[in-house]
LOLUM-613189 format. One record per residue (C-alpha): residue number from 0; x, y, z. Coordinates in Angstrom, 1 decimal, decimal comma. Layout:
(romar NUM (X Y Z));
...
END
This chain:
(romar 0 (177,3 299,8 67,6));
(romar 1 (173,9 300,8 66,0));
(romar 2 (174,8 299,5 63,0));
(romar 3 (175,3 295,7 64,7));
(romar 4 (172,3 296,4 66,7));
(romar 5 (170,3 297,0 63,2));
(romar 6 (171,8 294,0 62,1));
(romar 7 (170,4 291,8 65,1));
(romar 8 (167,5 293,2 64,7));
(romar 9 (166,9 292,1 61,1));
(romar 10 (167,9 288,5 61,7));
(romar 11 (165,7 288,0 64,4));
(romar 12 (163,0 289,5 62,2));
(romar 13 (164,2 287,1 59,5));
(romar 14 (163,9 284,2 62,1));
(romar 15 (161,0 285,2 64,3));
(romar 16 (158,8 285,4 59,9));
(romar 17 (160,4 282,0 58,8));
(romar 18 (159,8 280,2 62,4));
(romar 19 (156,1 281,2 62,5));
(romar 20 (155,4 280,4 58,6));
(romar 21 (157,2 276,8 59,6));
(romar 22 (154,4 276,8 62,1));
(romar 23 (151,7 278,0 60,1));
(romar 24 (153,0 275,0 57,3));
(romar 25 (153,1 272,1 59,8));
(romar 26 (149,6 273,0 61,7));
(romar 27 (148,0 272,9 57,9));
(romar 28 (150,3 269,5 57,0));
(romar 29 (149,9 267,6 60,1));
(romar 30 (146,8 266,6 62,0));
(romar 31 (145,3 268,8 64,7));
(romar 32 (146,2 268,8 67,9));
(romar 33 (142,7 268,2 69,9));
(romar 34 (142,3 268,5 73,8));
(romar 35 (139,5 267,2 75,5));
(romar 36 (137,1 268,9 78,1));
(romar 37 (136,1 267,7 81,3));
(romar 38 (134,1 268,5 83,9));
(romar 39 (135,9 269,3 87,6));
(romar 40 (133,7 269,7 90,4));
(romar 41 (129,9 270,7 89,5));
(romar 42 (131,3 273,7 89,2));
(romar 43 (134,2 274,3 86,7));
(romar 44 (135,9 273,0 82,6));
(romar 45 (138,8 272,2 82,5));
(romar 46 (140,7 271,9 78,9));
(romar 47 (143,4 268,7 78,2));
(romar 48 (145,6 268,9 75,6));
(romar 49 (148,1 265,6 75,8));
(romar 50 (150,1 266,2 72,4));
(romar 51 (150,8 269,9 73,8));
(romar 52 (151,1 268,3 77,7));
(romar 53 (148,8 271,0 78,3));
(romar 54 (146,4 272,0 80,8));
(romar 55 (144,0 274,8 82,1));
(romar 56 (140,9 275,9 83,3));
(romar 57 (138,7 277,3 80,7));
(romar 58 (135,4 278,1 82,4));
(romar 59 (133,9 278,8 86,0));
(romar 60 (130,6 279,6 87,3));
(romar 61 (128,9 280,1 90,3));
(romar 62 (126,1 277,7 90,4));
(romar 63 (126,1 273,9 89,2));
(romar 64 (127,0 272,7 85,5));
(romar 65 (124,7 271,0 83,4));
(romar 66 (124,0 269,6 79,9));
(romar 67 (126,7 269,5 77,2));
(romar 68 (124,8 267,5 74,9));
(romar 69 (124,0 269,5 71,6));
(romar 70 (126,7 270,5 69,6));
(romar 71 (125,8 273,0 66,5));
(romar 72 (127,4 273,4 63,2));
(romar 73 (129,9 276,3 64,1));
(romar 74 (131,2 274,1 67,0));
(romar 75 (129,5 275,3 70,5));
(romar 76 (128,0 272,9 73,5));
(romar 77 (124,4 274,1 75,1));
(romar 78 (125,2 274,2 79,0));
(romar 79 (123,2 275,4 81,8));
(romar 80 (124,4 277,2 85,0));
(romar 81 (121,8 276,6 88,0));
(romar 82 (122,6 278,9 90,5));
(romar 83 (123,0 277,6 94,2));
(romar 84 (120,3 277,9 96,5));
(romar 85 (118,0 278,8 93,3));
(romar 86 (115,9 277,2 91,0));
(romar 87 (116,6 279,8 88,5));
(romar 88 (119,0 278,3 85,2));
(romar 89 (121,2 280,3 82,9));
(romar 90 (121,5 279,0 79,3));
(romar 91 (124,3 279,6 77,4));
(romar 92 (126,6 278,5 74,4));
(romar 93 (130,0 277,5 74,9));
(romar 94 (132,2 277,7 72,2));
(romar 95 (134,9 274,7 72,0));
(romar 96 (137,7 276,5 70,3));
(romar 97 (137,7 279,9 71,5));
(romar 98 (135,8 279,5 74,9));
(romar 99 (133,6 282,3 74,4));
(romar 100 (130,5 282,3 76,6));
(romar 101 (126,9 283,6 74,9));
(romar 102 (123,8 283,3 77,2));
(romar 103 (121,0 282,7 76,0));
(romar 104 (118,3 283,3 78,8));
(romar 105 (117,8 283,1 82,1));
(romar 106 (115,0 280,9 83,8));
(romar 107 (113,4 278,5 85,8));
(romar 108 (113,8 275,4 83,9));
(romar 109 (112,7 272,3 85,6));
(romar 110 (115,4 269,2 85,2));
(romar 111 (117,9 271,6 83,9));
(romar 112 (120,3 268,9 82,6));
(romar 113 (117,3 267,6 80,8));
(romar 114 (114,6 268,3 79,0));
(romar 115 (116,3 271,1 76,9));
(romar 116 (115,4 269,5 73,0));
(romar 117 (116,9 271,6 70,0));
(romar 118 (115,2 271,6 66,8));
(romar 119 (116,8 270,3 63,7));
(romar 120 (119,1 273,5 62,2));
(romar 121 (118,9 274,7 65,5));
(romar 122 (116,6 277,4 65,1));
(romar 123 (114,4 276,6 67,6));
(romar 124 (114,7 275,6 71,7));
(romar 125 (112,7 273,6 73,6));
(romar 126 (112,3 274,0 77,3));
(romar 127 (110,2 273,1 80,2));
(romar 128 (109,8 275,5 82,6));
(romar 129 (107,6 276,3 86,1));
(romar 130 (106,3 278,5 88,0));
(romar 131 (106,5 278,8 92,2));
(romar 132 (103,7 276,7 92,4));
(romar 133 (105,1 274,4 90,5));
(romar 134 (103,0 274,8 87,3));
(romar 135 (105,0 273,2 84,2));
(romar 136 (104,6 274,3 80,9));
(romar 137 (106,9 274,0 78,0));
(romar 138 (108,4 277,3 75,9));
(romar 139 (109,9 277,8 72,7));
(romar 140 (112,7 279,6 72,3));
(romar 141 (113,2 281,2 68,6));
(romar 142 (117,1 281,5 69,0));
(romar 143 (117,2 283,6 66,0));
(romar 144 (114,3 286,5 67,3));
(romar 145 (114,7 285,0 70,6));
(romar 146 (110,8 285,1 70,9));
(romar 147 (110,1 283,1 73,9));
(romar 148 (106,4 281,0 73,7));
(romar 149 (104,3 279,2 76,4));
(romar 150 (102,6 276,7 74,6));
(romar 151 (100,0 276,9 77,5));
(romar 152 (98,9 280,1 76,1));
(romar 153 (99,0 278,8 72,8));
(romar 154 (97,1 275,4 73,4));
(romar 155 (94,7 277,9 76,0));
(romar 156 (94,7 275,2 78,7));
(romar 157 (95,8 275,6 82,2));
(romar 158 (97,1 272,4 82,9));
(romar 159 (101,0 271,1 83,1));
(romar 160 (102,3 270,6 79,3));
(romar 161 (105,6 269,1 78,4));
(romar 162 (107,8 269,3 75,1));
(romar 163 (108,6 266,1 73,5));
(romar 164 (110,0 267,1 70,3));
(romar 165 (110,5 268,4 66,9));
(romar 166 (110,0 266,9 63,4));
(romar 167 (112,4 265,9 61,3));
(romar 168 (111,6 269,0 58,5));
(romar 169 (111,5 271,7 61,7));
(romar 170 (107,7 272,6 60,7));
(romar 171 (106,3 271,0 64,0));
(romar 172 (106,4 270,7 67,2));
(romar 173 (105,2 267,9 69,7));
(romar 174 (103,3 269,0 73,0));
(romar 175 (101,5 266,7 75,7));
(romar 176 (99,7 268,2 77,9));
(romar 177 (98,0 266,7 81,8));
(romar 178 (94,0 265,8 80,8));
(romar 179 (91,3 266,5 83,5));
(romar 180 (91,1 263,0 84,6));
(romar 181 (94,4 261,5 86,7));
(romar 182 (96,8 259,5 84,4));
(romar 183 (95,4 261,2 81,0));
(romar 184 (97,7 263,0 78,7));
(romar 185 (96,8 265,1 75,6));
(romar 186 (98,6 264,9 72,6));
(romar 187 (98,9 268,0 70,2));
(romar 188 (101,8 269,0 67,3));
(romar 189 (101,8 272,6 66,8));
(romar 190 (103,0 274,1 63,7));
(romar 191 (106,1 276,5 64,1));
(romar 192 (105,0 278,7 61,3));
(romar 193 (101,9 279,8 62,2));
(romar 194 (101,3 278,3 66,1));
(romar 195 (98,5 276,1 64,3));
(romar 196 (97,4 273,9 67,0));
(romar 197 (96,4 270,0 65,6));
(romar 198 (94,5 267,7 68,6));
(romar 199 (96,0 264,6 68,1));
(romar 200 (94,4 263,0 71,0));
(romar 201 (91,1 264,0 69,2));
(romar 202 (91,5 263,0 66,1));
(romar 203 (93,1 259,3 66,7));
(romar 204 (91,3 258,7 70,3));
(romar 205 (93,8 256,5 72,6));
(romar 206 (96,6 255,6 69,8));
(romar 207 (99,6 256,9 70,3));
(romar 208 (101,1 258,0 66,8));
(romar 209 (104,0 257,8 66,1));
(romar 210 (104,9 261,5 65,3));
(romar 211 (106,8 261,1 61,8));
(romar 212 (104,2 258,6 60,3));
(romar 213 (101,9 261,8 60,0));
(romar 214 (103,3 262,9 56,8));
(romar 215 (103,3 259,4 55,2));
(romar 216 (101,0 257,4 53,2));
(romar 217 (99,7 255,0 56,8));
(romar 218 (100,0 256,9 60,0));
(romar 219 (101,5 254,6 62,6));
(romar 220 (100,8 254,0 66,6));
(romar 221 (100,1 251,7 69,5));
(romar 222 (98,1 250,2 71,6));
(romar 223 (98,4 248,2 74,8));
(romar 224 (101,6 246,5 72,8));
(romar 225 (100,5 246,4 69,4));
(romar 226 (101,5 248,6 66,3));
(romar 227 (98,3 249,8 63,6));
(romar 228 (98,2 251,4 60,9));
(romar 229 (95,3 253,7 59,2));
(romar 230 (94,6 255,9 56,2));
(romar 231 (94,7 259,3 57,5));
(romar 232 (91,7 260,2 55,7));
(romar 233 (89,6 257,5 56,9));
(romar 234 (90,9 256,7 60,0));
(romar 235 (90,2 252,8 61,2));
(romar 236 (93,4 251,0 62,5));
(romar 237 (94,2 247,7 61,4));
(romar 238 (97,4 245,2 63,1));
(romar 239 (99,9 245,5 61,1));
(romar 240 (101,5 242,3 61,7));
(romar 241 (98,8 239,4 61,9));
(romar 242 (99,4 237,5 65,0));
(romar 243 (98,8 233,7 65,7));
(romar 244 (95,8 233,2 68,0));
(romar 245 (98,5 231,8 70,5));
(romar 246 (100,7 234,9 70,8));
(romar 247 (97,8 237,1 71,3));
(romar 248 (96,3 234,5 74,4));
(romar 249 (99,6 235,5 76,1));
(romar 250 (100,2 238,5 78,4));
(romar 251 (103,4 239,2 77,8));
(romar 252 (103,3 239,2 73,3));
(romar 253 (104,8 242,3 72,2));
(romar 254 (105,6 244,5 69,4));
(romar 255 (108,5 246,7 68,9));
(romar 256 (109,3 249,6 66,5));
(romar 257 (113,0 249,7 65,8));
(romar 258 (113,6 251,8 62,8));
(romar 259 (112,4 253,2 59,5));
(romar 260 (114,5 253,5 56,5));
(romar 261 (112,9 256,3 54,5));
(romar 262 (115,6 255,2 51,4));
(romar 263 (114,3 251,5 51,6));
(romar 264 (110,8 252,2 52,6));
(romar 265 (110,5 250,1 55,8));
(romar 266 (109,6 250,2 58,6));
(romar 267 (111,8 247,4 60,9));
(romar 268 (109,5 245,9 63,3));
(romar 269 (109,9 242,8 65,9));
(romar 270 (107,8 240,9 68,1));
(romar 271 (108,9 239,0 71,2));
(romar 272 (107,1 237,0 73,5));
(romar 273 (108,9 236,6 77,5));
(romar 274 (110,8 239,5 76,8));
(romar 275 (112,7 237,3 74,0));
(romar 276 (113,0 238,7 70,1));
(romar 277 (110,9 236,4 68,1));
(romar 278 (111,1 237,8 64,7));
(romar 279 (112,5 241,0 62,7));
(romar 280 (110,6 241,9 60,1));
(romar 281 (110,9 244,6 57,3));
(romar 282 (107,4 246,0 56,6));
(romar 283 (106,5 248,2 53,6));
(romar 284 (105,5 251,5 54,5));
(romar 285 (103,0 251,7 52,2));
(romar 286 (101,6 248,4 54,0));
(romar 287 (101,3 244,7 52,4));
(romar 288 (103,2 241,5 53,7));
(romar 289 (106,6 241,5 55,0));
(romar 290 (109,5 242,6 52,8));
(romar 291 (111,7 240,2 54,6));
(romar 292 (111,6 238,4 58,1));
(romar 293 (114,7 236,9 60,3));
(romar 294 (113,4 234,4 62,2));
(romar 295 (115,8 233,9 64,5));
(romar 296 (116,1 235,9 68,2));
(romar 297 (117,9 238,6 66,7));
(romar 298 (117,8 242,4 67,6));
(romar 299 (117,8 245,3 64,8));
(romar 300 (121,1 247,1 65,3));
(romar 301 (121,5 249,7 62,5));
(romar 302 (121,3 250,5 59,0));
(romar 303 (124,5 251,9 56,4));
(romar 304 (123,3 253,1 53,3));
(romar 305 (127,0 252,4 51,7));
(romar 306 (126,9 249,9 50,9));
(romar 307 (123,2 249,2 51,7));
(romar 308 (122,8 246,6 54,8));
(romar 309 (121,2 246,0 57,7));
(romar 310 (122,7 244,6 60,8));
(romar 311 (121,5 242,8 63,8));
(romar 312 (122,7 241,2 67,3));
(romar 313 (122,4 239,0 69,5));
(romar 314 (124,3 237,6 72,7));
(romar 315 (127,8 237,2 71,4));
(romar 316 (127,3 237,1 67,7));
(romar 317 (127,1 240,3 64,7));
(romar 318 (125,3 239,7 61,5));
(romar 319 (124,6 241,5 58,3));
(romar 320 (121,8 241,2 55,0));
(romar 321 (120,7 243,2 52,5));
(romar 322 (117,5 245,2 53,1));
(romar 323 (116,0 243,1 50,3));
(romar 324 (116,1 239,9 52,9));
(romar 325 (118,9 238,3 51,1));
(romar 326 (122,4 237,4 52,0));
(romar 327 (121,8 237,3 55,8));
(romar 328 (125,8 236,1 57,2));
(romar 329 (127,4 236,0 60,6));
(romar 330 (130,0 238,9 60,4));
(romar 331 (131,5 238,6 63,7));
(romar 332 (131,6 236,4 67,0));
(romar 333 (132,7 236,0 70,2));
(romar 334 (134,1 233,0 72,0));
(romar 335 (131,3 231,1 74,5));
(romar 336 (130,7 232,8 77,5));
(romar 337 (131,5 236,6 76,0));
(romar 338 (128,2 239,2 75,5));
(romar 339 (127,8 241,7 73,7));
(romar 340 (127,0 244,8 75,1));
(romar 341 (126,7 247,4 72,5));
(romar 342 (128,1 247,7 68,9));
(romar 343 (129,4 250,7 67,4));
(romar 344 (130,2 251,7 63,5));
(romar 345 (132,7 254,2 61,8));
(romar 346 (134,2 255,5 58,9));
(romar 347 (137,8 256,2 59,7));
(romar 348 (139,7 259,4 57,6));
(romar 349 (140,3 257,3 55,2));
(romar 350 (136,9 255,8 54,2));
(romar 351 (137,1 252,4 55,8));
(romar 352 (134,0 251,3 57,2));
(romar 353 (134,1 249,7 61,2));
(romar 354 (131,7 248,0 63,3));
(romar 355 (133,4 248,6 67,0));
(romar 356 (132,1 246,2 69,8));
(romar 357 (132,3 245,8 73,5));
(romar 358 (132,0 242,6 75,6));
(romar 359 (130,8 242,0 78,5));
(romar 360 (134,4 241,1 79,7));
(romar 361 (136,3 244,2 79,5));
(romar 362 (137,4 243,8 75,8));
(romar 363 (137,2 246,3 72,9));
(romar 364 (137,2 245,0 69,7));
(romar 365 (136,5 245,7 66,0));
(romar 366 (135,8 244,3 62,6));
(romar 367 (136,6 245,4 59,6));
(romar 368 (133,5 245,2 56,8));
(romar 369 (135,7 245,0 53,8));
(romar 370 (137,6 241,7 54,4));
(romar 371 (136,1 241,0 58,0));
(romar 372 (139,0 240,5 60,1));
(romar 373 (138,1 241,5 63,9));
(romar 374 (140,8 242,5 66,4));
(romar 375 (141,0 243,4 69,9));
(romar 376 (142,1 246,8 70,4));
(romar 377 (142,0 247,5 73,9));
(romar 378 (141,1 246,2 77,8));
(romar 379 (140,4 247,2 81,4));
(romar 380 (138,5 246,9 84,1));
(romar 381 (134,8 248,7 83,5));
(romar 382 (136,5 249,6 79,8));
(romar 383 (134,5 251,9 77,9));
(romar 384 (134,9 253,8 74,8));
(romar 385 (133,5 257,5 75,5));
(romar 386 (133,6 259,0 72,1));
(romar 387 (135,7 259,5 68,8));
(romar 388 (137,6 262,6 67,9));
(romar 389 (135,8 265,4 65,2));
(romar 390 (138,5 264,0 63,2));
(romar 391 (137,8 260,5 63,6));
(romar 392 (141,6 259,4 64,3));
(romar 393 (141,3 258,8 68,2));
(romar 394 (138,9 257,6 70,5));
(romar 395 (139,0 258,1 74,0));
(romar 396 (138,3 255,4 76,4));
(romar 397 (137,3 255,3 79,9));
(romar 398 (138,0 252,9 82,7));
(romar 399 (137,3 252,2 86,5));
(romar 400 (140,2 250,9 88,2));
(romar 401 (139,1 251,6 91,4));
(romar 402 (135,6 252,0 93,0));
(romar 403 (134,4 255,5 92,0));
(romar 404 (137,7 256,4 90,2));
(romar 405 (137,8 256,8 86,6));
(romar 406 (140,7 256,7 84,3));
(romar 407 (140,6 258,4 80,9));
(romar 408 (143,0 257,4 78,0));
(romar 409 (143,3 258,2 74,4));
(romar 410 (144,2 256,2 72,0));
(romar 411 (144,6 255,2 68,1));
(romar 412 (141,3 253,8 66,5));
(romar 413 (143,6 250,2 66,7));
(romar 414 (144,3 250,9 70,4));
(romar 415 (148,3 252,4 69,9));
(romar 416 (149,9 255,1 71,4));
(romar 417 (147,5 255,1 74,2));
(romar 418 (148,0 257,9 76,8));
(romar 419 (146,6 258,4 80,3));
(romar 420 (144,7 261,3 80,0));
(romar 421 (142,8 261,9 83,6));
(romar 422 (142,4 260,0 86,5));
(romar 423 (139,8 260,2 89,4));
(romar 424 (136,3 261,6 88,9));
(romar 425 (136,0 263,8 85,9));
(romar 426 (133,4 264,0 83,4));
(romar 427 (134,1 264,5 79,8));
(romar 428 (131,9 266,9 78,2));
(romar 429 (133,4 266,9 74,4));
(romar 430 (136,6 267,4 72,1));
(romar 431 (138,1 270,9 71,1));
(romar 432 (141,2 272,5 68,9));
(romar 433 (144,2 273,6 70,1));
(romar 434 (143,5 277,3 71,5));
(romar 435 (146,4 278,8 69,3));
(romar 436 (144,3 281,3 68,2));
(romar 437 (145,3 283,0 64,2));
(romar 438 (145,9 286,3 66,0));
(romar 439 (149,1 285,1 67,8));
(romar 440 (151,2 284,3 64,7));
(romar 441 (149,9 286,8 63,1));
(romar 442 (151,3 288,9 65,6));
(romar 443 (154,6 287,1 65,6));
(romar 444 (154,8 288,0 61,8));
(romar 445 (154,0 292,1 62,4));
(romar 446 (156,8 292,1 64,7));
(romar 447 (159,4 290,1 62,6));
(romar 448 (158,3 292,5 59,6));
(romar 449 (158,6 295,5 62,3));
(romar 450 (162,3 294,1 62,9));
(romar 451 (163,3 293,9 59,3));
(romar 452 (161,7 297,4 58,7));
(romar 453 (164,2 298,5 61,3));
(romar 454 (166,5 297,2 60,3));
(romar 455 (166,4 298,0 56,4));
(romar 456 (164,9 301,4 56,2));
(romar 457 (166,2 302,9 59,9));
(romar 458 (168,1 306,4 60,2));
(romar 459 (171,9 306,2 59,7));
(romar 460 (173,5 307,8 62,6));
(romar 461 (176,6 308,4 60,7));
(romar 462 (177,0 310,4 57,3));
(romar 463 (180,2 309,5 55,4));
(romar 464 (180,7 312,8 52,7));
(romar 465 (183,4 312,5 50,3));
(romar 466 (186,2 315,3 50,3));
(romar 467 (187,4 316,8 47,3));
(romar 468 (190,7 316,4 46,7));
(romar 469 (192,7 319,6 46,1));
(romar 470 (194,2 320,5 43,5));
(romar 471 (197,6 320,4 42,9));
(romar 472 (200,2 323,2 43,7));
END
């Protein structure tokens, strides 16, 4: 009987290491299986995982949940717990694949779902807090020392200062702070290095800079609708577009920063007059005439740098041209009556470049930049598309079939194999693995190993000893 039972347990040891290897080979050959987290309540995450038909509440807290915004490089969301019947916030990091919870502090931070601004690489928060009376000031939060600054002290005013935000190479920070006079604001950038403090107010009087041009040849900014440019060692502003006498008469001539492209040195800049896109124009950042100009009412959309091109909209209709001013073709339209209300590119798994569009009808659709053909990939009532996966192979759409229902589905990038996901009034907050965490099968595989072990090397309960024959008589 022990011998059998030996036997069993060394084919099930067999089975239980070959099963969980199959497993290990088909997670690292097939594509991940990615749930999606949503918000229940104001209280609550709950995690969705259709391929796995798979549900479950992931995180609780006690207060209301906020944020979800700012994803960092090893894959956690910045949320904030305010606690009921408190002002007082918790930060914390959620992390999407194992759930863990790290806080990060614990304070009064006004507009908690808000005005919480990371710095690039993350090193650095950005908060505004206050005090009982009300008193705002922003803080910096070194997430690395977790040395915790109020820029009040550091700027040595007692009046309400706000954080705007951080430059592009992390060395400074952007600060305004409440003048003496009613309707004033002070700028200042403050470098993260060595808390210098830089009076930006004082130095460029009532233009307000544009905070990346300070590290370029012309410093940028505006005034009462108009964008200048100056020498930052000799500071007098001069238009940088010259207007006709006629557009200036008007009250209601404006120009409008879109974009710059630091690889093309532009800056993209329109003007409209009523509220209606006049021109685009590429302007050298170095100054001079116009690189290019569209004269036609359409609006700067984006930039792909492979292959370079530019592309703009307008009511029902997609063009591209290359940043050079050349080649400017209609890519993609929609039939009379339909608007656009947002477009939308991506570069699929394989490389293929998309420009996804919505219209103001309900319909999805998207265009392929190599050979141009557009297709309608999905439609419902209030259709929306939420986000794309990390791996880019689904999207998830949301629509409102009812008043204040909403109906979440996920789908292929060409709209197949759509699947209800949740229905009524959750929140998506973002995309996360399956939680089959590496410890399970590697747990599966001790005990199958354990099993064979048994099996092979266990004590006989039987000895068999050969008898000597005798001799004979």
């Amino acid at each position: 009987m022990a011998r059998v039972l030996r036997i069993g347990a060394g084919v099930m040891g067999v089975l239980l290491v070959v099963m969980t290897a199959g497993l290990w080979i088909r997670r690292a050959t097939t594509e991940p299986e990615y749930g999606m987290l949503f918000r229940r309540s104001n209280n609550a995450l709950i995690l969705r995982i259709p391929d796995l038909n798979y549900t479950r509440q992931v995180l609780s807290v006690n207060g209301t949940l906020f944020g979800g915004s700012i994803v960092t490089q090893n894959r956690s969301i910045l949320l904030t717990e305010k606690e009921i019947d408190n002002e007082v916030s918790t930060l914390f990091w959620l992390n999407l694949d194992s759930f863990e919870r790290k806080n990060i502090l614990r304070a009064r931070i006004w507009n908690a779902p808000s005005l919480v601004i990371p710095s690039p690489g993350e090193k650095w928060l950005g908060y505004t807090d206050y005090t009982e009376h009300y008193h705002f000031t922003c803080r910096l939060l070194n997430l690395q020392t977790a040395e915790n600054l109020d820029l009040s002290d550091v700027l040595h005013v007692s009046q309400n200062t706000f954080c705007l935000e951080f430059s592009e190479d992390n060395r400074w920070v952007y600060v305004v702070a409440e003048g003496e006079l009613p309707n004033v604001e002070i700028s200042y950038r403050i470098r993260l290095m060595d808390k210098f403090v830089e009076n930006l107010s004082e130095r460029f009087g009532d233009v307000k800079v544009f905070p990346w041009s300070l590290d370029q040849p012309q410093i940028i900014g505006s005034i009462g609708g108009r964008l200048y440019r100056t020498d930052p060692t000799d500071i007098q502003w001069q238009p940088i577009i010259n207007a006709s006498p006629t557009e200036l008469l008007t009250d209601n001539y404006y120009e409008s920063f879109w974009a710059l492209l630091p690889n093309e040195q532009l800056m993209v800049i329109s003007t409209s007059l009523d509220s209606k896109v006049q021109r685009t124009m590429g302007i050298p950042l170095q100054g001079g005439s116009p690189r290019w100009s569209v004269e036609m009412n359409l609006k700067y959309l984006l930039y792909s740098d492979y292959p370079n091109r530019l592309f703009f909209w307008d009511e029902n209709s997609v063009y591209r041209m290359h940043p050079n001013g050349t080649n400017l073709e209609l890519i993609a339209k929609l039939q009379p009556g339909n608007t656009l209300l947002w477009v939308s590119r991506l570069d699929d798994q394989y490389g293929t470049e998309w420009l996804y569009f919505q219209s103001a009808q309900d319909i999805l659709w998207r265009i392929n930049l190599a050979d141009l053909q557009q297709e309608a990939v999905a439609q419902g009532p209030n259709l929306t598309l939420v986000q794309w996966s990390p791996d880019r192979r689904w999207m998830l759409l949301r629509t409102m079939p009812y008043a204040d229902s909403y109906s979440y589905l996920r789908a292929r990038l060409d709209g197949t194999e759509r699947q209800v996901v949740f229905e009524s009034r959750y929140n998506f907050f973002d995309w996360s693995l399956s939680p089959t965490k590496p410890s399970q099968p590697l747990l599966l595989i001790s005990i199958g190993i354990g099993l064979i072990g048994s099996s092979v090397f266990g004590k006989r309960p039987y000895h068999f000893i050969r008898q000597r024959r005798r001799p004979a008589a």
